[in-house]
C-alpha positions as CSV (number, residue, x, y, z in Angstrom):
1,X,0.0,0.0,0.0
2,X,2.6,2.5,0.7
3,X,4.6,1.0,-2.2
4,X,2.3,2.3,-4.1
5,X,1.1,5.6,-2.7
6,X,4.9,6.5,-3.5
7,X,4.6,5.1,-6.6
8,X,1.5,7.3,-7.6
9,X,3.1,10.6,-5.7
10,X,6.9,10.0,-7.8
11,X,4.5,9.9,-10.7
12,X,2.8,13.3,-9.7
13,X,5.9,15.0,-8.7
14,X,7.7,14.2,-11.9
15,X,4.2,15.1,-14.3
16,X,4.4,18.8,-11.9
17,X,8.2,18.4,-13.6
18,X,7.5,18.5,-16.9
19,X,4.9,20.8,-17.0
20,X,7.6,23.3,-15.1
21,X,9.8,22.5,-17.9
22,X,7.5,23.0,-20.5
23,X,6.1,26.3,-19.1
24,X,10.0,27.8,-18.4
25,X,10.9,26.6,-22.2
26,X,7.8,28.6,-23.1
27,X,8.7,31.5,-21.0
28,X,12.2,31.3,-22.7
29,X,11.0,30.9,-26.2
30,X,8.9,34.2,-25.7
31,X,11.7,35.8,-24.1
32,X,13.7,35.5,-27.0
33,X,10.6,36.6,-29.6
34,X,9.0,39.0,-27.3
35,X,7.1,41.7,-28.9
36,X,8.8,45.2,-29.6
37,X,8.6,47.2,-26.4
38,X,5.1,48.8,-25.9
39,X,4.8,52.3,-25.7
40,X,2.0,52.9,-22.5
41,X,-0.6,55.2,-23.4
42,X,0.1,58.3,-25.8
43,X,3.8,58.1,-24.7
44,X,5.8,58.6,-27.9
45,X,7.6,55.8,-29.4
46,X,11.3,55.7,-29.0
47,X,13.7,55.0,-32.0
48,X,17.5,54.5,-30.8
49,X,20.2,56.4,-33.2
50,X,23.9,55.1,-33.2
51,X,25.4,56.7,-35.7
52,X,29.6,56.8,-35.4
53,X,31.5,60.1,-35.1
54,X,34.7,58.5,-35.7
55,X,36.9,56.5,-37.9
56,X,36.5,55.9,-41.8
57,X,32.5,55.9,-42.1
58,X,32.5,59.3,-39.8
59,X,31.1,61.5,-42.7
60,X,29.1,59.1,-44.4
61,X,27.5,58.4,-40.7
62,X,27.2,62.3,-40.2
63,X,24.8,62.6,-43.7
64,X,23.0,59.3,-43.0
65,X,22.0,61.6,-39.4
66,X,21.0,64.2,-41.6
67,X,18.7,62.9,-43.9
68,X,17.3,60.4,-40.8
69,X,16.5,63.9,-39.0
70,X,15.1,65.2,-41.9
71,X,12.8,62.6,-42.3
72,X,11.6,62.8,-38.6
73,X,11.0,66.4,-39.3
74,X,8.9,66.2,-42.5
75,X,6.8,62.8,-40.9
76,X,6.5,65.0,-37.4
77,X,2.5,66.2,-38.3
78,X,1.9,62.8,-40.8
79,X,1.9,60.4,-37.5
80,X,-1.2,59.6,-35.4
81,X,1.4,59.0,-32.7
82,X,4.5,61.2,-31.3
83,X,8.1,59.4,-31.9
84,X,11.0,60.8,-30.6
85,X,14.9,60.4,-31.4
86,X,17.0,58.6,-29.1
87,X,20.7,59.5,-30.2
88,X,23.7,58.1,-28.8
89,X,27.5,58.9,-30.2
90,X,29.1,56.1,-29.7
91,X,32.9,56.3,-28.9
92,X,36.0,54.8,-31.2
93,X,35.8,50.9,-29.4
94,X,33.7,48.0,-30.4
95,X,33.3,47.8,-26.3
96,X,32.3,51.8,-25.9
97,X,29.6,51.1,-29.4
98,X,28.4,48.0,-27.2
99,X,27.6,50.1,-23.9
100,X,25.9,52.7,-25.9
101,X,23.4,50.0,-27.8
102,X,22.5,48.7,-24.6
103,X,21.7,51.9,-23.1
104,X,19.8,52.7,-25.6
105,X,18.0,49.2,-25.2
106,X,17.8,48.6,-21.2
107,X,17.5,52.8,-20.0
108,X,15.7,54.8,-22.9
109,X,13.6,51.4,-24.1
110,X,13.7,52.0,-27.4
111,X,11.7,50.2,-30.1
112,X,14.5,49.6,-32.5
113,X,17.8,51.1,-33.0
114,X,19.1,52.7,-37.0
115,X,22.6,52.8,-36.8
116,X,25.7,53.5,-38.8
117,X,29.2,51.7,-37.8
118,X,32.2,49.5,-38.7
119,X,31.9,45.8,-38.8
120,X,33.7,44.9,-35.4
121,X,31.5,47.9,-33.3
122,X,28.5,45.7,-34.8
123,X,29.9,42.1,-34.2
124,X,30.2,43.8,-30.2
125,X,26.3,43.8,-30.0
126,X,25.4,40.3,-30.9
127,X,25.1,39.1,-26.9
128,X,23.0,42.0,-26.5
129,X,20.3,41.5,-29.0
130,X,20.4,38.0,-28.4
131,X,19.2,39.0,-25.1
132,X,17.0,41.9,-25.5
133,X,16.3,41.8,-29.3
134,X,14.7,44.9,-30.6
135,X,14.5,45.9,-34.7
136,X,18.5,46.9,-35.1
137,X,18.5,48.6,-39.0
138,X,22.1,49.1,-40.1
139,X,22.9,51.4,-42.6
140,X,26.7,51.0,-43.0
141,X,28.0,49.7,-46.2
142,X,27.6,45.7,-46.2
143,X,30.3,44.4,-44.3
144,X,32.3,40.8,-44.5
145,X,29.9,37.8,-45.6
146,X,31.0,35.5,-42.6
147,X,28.6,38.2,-40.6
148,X,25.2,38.2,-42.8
149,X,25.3,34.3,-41.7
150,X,25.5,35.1,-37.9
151,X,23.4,37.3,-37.9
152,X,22.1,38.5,-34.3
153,X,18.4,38.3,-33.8
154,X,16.4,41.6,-35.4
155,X,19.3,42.4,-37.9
156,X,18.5,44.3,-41.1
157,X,20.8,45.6,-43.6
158,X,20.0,48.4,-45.9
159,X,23.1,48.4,-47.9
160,X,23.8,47.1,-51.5
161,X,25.6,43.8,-51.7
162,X,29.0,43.9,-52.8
163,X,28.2,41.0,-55.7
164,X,24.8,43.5,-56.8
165,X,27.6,46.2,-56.9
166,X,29.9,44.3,-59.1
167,X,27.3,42.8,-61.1
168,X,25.9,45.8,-62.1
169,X,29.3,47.9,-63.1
170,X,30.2,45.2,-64.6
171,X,27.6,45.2,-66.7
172,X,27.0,49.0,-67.5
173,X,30.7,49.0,-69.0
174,X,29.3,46.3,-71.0
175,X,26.0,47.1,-72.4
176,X,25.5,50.4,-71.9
177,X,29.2,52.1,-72.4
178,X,30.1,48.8,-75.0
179,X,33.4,48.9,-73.1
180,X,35.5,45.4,-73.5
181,X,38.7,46.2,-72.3
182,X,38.5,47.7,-69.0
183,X,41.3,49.1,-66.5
184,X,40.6,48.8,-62.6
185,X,42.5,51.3,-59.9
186,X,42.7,50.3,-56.7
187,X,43.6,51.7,-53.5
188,X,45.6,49.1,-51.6
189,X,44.7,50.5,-47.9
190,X,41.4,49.7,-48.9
191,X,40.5,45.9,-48.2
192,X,36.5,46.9,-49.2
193,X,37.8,48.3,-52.4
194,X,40.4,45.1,-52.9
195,X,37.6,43.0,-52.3
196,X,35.3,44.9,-55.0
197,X,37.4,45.4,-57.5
198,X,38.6,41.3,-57.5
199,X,34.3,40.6,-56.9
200,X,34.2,43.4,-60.0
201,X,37.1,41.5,-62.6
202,X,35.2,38.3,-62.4
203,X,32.1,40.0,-63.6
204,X,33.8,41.4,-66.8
205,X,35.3,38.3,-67.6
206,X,32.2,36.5,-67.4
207,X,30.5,39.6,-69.3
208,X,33.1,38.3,-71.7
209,X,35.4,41.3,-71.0
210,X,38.7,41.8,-70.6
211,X,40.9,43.7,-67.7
212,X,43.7,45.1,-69.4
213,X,45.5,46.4,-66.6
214,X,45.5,47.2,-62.6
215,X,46.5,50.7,-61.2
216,X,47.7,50.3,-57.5
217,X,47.5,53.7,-55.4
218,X,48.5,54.2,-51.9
219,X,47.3,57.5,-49.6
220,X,49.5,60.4,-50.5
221,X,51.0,59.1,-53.8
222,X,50.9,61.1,-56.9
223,X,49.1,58.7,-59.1
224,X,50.6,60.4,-62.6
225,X,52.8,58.1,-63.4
226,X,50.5,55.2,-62.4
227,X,47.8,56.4,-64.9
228,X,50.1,57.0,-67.8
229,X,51.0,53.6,-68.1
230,X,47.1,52.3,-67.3
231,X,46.3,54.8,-70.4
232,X,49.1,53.0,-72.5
233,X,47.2,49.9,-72.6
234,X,44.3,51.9,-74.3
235,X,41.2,50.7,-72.3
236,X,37.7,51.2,-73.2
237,X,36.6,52.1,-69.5
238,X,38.3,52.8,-66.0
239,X,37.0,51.5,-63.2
240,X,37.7,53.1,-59.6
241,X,36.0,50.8,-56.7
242,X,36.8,53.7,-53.7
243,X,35.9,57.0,-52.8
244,X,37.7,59.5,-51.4
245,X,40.3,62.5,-52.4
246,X,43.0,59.8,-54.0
247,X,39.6,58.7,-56.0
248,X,39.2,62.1,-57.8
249,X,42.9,62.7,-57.7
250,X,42.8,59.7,-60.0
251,X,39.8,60.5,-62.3
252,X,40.8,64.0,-62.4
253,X,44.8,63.0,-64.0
254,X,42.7,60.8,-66.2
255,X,40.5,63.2,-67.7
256,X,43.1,65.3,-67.8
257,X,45.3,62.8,-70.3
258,X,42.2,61.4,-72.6
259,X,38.9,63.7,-72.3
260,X,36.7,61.3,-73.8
261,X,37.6,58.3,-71.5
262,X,34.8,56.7,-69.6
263,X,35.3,56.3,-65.5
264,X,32.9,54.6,-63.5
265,X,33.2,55.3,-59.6
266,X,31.9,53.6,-56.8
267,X,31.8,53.1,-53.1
268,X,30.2,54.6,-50.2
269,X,30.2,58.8,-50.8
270,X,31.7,58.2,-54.3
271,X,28.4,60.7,-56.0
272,X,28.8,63.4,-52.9
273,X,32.5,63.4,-53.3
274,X,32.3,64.2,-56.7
275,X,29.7,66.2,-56.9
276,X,31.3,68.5,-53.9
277,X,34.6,69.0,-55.8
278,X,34.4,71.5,-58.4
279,X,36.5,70.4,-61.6
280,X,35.0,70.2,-64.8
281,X,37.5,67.7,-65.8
282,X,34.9,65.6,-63.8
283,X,32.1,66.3,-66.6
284,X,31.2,62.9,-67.6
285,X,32.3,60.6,-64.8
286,X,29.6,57.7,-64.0
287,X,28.8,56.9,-61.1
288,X,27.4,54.0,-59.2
289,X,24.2,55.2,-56.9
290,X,21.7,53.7,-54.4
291,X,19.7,57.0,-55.3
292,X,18.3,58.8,-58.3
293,X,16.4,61.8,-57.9
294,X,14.6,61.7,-60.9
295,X,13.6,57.7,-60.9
296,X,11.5,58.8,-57.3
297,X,8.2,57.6,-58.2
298,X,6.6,56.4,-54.7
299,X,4.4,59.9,-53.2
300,X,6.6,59.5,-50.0
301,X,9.6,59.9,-52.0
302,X,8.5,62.9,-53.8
303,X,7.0,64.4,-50.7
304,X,10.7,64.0,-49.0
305,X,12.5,65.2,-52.3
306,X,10.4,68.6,-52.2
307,X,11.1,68.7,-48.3
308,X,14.6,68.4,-48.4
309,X,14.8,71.0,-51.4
310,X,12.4,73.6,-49.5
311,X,14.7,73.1,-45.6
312,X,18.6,72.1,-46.4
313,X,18.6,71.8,-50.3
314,X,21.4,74.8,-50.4
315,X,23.7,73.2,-47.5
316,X,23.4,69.6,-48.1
317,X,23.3,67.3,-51.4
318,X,20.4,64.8,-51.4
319,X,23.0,61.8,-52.3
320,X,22.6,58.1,-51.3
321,X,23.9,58.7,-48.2
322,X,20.9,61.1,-46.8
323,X,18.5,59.2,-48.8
324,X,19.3,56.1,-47.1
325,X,19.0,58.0,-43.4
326,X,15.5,58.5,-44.4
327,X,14.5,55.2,-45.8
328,X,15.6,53.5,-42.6
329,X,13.2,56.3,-40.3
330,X,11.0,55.2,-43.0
331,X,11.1,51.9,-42.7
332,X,11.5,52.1,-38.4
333,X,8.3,54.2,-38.7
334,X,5.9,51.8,-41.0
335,X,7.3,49.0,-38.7
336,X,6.9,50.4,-35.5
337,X,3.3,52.2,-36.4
338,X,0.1,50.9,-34.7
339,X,-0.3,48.9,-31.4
340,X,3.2,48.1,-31.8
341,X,2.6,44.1,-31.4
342,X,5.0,42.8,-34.1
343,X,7.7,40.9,-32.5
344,X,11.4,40.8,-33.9
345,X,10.8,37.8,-35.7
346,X,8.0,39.3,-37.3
347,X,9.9,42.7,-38.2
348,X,12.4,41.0,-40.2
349,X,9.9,39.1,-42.3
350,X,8.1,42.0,-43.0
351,X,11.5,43.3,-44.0
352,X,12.1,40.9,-46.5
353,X,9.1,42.3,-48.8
354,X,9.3,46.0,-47.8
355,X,9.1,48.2,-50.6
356,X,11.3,51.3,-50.3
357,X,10.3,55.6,-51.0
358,X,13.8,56.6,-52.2
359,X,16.2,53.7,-53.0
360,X,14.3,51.5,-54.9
361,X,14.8,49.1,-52.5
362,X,12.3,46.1,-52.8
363,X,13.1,44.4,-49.2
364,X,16.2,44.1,-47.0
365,X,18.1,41.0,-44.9
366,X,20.3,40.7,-42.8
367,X,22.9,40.4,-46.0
368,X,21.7,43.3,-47.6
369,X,19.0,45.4,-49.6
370,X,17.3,43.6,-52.4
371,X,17.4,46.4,-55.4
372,X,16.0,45.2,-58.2
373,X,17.5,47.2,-60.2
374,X,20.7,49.7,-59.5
375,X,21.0,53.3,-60.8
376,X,24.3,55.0,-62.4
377,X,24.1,59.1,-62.7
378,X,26.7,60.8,-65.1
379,X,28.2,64.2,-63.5
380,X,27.4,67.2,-65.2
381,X,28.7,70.8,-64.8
382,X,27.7,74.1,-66.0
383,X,29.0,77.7,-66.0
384,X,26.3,79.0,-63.9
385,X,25.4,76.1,-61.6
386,X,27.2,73.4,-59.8
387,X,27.8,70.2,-60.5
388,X,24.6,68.2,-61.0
389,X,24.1,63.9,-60.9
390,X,21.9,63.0,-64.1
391,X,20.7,59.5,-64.1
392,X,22.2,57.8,-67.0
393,X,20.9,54.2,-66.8
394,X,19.7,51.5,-64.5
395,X,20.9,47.5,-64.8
396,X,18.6,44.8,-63.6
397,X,20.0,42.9,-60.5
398,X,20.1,39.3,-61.6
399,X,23.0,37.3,-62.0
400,X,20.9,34.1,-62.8
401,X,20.7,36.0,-65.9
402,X,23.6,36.0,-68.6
403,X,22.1,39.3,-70.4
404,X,21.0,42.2,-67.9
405,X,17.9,44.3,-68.3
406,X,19.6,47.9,-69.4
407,X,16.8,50.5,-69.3
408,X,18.7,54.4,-70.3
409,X,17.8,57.5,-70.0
């Protein structure tokens, strides 16, 4: 008898077990995918900023702030509810960018975080969205592949793939400038631009191109003698895969020898470094662009275009890296509009398919923006105005397919 009244109280204790167990599993589970901090009552919604003051993406953090603030200011009487800016400057070290992203999460209880940093200050945050996961939208250009696939929870990248990027210039000197044999300069401080310009050369020689020669530059060096003898093996096109002064020190010597010769730029800043620098030996020089004014079509867009025009359109250029600032408050604002009960998991999904207001952008992951297409402008210059970006054509994103889409203006 007692045998078995111990018998039938083991059995009870260990069926209280696994219902504990299932119930702190459950708890953990929604821990991890709990829904985006609610705001109480007609509080405003918080969005965190992180945007870095130092370093090598310094000024192209500085006019991703701009056009973000922008944004918040044209959107201030178009939302039912108040949101307000949570900035943080985070200091040099991945450690000092980590304590910053947590306060942001833990003391101001944001509802997701836009920020702008190198690849190691990102990398620093993964334990801390892993444990309070909120919507984190970075807007730095895409960084090494090895961190797309570990990914921290809420990730979301709203840059251009380096592949898209090399895909598409590869293919503009192709089909739209018929160039065949093509030169490539490249800045050997710059891995990014190493790593662009090698993803770039596979391109053309699958295009069925050829690269006739490469042009190595370091910081500080007089690149004369460097373009001379890139010149002398008379190539169709130059390509430059960096921005930057040595860029349009570069672009500038080769205008300079051969008028007439085609140079394609890119890299992040590449159209507001040109356009800033006022040369007309730059007349003509291609560029590749997240952003092109004229191929706005969404009523957001235009309504942002006009805005930026009417408020800063005589102190600041709207370039890809303002236009991106504003499609990430864009994007934080659709996601975070309503009751706010769409959980991390959820915001990233609805990532995926977002469609874009400025940058054409058709959804982002955690590797990248999806463009389905990607713009090049053409810099033109006039006696009585500045420099201006004309959009010059726009290649279809698809490297499943051996002949791109070209559509020209």
């Amino acid at each position: 008898m007692g045998s078995a009244h111990h018998r039938v109280l083991h059995g009870f204790l260990a069926l209280c077990l696994i219902v504990l167990l299932q119930a702190s599993c459950s708890e953990g589970r929604k821990g991890r995918g709990a829904d985006i901090p609610l705001t109480p009552g007609g509080d405003p919604v918080k969005i965190g900023i992180c945007m870095t003051s130092y370093g090598s993406l310094a000024e192209h953090a500085g006019r991703q702030m701009a056009g973000l603030k922008l944004a918040h200011d044209m959107m201030r009487s178009a939302t039912a509810r108040r949101v307000d800016l949570a900035v943080k400057d985070p200091a040099a070290s991945p450690r000092d960018y980590a304590r910053s992203v947590r306060e942001l999460i833990e003391q101001d209880q944001v509802a997701g975080i836009v920020s702008c940093a190198s690849p190691d200050a990102i990398a620093a945050v993964r334990e801390i969205l892993e444990a309070r996961p909120v919507p984190f939208v970075v807007t730095s250009p895409c960084g090494p592949e090895r961190m797309a696939r570990d990914a921290p929870p809420g990730l979301i990248r709203f840059c251009v793939p380096r592949r898209d990027q090399a895909f598409a210039c590869a293919r503009f000197l192709s089909q739209v400038i018929k160039a065949r044999r093509v030169g490539v300069v490249v800045d050997v401080g710059d891995a990014d631009a190493v790593l662009r310009a090698s993803l770039f050369s596979a391109e053309v020689i699958r295009a069925k191109g050829r690269i006739m020669d490469i042009m190595y530059v370091q910081k500080g060096q007089d690149p004369a003698a460097g373009v001379v003898h890139l010149l002398a093996e008379r190539p169709d096109a130059v390509y430059i895969p960096f921005s930057g002064r040595q860029s349009l020190a570069v672009a500038v010597k080769i205008r300079t020898l051969q008028a007439a010769e085609p140079v394609l730029l890119s890299g992040p800043d590449a159209e507001e470094t040109l356009l800033t620098e006022k040369d007309r030996r730059l007349d003509g020089v291609y560029v590749l662009t997240d952003f092109a004014g004229e191929a706005v079509t969404s009523t957001r867009g235009r309504d942002f275009v006009q805005f930026h025009r009417k408020n800063s359109g005589r102190t600041q250029y709207l370039g890809s890296a303002l236009a991106t600032g504003a499609e990430a408050y864009f994007f934080m604002l659709d996601l975070l509009s309503g009751a706010q009960k769409t959980s991390v998991e959820d915001a990233v999904k609805t990532a995926a398919s977002w469609k874009g207001s400025l940058l054409g952008i058709a959804g982002s992951t955690p590797r990248g923006a999806i463009h389905p297409r990607l713009s090049f402008g053409r810099v033109e210059t006039g006696f009585l105005r500045g420099a201006a970006l004309r959009h010059a054509a726009s290649i279809t994103v698809d490297r499943s397919d051996p002949v791109a889409d070209v559509v020209t203006q």
